[in-house]
C-alpha positions in Angstrom: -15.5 -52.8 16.6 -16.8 -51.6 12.8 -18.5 -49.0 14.4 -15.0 -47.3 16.4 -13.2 -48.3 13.1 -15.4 -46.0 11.0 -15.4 -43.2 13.6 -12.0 -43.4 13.5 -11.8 -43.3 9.6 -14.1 -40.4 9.6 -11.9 -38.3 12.1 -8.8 -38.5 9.7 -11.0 -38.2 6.5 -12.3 -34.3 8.6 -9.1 -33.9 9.8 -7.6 -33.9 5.9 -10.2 -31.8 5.1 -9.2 -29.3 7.8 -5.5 -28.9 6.6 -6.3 -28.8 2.8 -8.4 -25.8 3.8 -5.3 -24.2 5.6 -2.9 -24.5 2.3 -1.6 -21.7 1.1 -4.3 -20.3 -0.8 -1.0 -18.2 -3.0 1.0 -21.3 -3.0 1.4 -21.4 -6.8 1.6 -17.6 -7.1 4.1 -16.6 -4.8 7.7 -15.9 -6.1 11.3 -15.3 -4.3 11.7 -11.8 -6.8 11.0 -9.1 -4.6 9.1 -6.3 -7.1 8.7 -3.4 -4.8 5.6 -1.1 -6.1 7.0 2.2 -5.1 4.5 5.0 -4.0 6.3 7.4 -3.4 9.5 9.2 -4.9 12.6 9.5 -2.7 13.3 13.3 -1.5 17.1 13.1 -2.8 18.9 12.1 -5.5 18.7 8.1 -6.0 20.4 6.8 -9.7 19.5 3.6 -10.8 19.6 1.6 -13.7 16.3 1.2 -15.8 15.9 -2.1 -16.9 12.8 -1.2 -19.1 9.3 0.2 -19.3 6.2 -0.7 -19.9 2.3 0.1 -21.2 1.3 -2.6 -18.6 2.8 -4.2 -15.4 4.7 -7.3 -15.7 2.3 -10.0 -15.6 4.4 -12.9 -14.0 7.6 -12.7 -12.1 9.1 -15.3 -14.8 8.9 -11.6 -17.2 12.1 -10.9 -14.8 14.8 -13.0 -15.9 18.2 -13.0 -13.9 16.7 -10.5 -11.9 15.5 -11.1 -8.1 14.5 -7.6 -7.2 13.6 -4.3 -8.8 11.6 -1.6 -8.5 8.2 -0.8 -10.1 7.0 2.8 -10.8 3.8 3.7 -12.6 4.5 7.1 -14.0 2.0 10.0 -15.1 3.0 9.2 -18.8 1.1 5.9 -18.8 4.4 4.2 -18.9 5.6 1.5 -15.8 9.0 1.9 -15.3 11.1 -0.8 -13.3 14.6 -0.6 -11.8 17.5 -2.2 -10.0 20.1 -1.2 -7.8 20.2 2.3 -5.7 23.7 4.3 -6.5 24.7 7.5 -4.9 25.8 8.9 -7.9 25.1 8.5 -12.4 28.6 7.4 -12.1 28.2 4.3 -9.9 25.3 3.5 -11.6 26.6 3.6 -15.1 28.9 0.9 -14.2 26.3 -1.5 -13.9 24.5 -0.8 -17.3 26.3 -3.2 -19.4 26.2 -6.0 -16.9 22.2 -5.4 -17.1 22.5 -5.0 -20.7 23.8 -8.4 -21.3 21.4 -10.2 -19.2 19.0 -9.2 -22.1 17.5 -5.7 -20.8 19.5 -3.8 -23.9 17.7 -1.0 -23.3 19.1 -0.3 -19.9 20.2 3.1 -18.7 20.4 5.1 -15.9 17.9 7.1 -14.3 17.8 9.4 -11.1 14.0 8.0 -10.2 13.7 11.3 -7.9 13.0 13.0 -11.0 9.6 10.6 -11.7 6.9 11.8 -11.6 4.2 9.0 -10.5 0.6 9.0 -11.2 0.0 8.4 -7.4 2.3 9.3 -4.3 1.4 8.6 -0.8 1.7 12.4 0.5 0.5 12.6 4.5 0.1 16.2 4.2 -3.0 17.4 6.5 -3.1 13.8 8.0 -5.3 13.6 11.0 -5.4 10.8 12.5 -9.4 8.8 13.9 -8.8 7.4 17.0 -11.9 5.4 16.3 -10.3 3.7 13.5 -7.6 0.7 14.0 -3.9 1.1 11.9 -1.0 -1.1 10.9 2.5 -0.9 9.9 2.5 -1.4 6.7 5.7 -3.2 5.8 6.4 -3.5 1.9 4.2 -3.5 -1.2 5.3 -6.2 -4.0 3.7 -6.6 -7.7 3.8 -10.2 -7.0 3.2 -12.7 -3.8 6.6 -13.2 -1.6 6.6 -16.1 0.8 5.8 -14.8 4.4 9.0 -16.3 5.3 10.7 -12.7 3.9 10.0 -10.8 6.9 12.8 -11.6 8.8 11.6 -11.3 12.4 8.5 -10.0 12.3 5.7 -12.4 13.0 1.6 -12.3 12.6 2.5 -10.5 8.9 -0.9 -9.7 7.2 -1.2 -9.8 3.7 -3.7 -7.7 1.6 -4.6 -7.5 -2.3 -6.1 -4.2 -3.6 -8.3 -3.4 -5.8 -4.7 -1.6 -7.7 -3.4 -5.6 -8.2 -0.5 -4.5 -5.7 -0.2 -7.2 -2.6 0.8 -5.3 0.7 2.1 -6.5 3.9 1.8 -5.3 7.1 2.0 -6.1 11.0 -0.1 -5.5 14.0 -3.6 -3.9 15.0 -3.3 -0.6 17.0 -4.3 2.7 17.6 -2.4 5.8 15.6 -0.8 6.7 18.7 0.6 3.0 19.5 1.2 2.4 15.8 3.9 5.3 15.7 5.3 4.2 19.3 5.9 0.7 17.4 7.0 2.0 14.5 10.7 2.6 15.3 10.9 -0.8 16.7 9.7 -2.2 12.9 12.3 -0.2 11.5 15.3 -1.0 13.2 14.5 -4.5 12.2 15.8 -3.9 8.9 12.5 -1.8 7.5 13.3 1.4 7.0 10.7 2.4 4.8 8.0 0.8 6.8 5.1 3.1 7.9 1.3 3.7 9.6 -1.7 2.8 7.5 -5.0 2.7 8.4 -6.2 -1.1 8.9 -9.6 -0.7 8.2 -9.4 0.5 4.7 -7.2 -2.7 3.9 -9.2 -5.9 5.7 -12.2 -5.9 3.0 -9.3 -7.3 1.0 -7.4 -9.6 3.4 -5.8 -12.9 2.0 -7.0 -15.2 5.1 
């Protein structure tokens, strides 16, 4: 009877073992503020209000008080610039100034961020595509950790952290061709801006 009472004591003791290796290895780092790291600037006019800018990225998402998502562009000038809100025009944007003013950011303004000029955009011109390389859809980009449960509807989301500090999601192992066929069907579940990126380049640095 000892004998089955230890083998049973040993199976739970593994068994622990086993789901404290599953934990969330971002648990303590992952934040509800969604900080997009843009790549690219938008090709029309998009006003915004600057909240403030930087010599260095924000180093914790507590940095962002009252704020739960902005924007984060690293421009050619050495400065990181971050953002809220997307208005059609200065006008609707200057509306919001003084709200973000007093929240603290007193050196809010507004800023058409298609006139940014960032020290690295994603530009696709002369893209060929390898058919003997594998490609995702990659979904956002964040300075900081989100929990998975963000991506309404998609499951399987991968999660990767370059070498650039800059944690990027994505969905989904295909070849170019049936990563653009699923492409439209990521998007019209509320991802406009998602898009094909080659896998392989990303899995060396895979948060598994």
């Amino acid at each position: 009877m000892t004998k089955y009472i230890l083998s049973f004591l040993l199976i739970i003791g593994l068994s622990g073992v086993h789901a404290q290796s599953k934990k969330d290895k971002l648990g303590a780092l992952r934040t509800s503020k969604k900080i997009v790291s843009v790549s690219s600037i938008p090709g029309k006019d998009d006003f915004a209000v600057q909240i403030i800018a930087l010599r260095l990225p924000a180093g914790e998402p507590g940095f962002f008080k009252n704020i739960e998502q902005a924007r984060e562009f690293k421009c050619v000038d050495g400065f990181v610039r971050y953002t809220v809100g997307s208005y059609p025009n200065y006008e609707e944007a200057k509306k919001e100034v003084l709200y973000y003013k007093d929240l603290g950011y007193v050196q809010a303004f507004v800023v058409n961020t298609a006139l940014y000029n960032l020290r690295t955009s994603a530009k696709r011109r002369g893209f060929v595509p390898d058919p003997n390389k594998r490609y995702t859809i990659q979904l956002s980009a964040f300075r900081f950790p989100v929990y998975l449960s963000h991506f309404k509807g998609i499951d399987h989301v991968k999660e990767f952290y370059l070498k650039d500090r800059i944690y990027r999601y994505t969905v989904g192992d295909y070849s170019y061709e049936d990563a653009e066929k699923a492409l439209k069907a990521i998007k019209d579940k509320g991802y406009p801006k998602a898009f094909v990126t080659e896998l392989d380049a990303y899995l060396p640095f895979q948060i598994e």
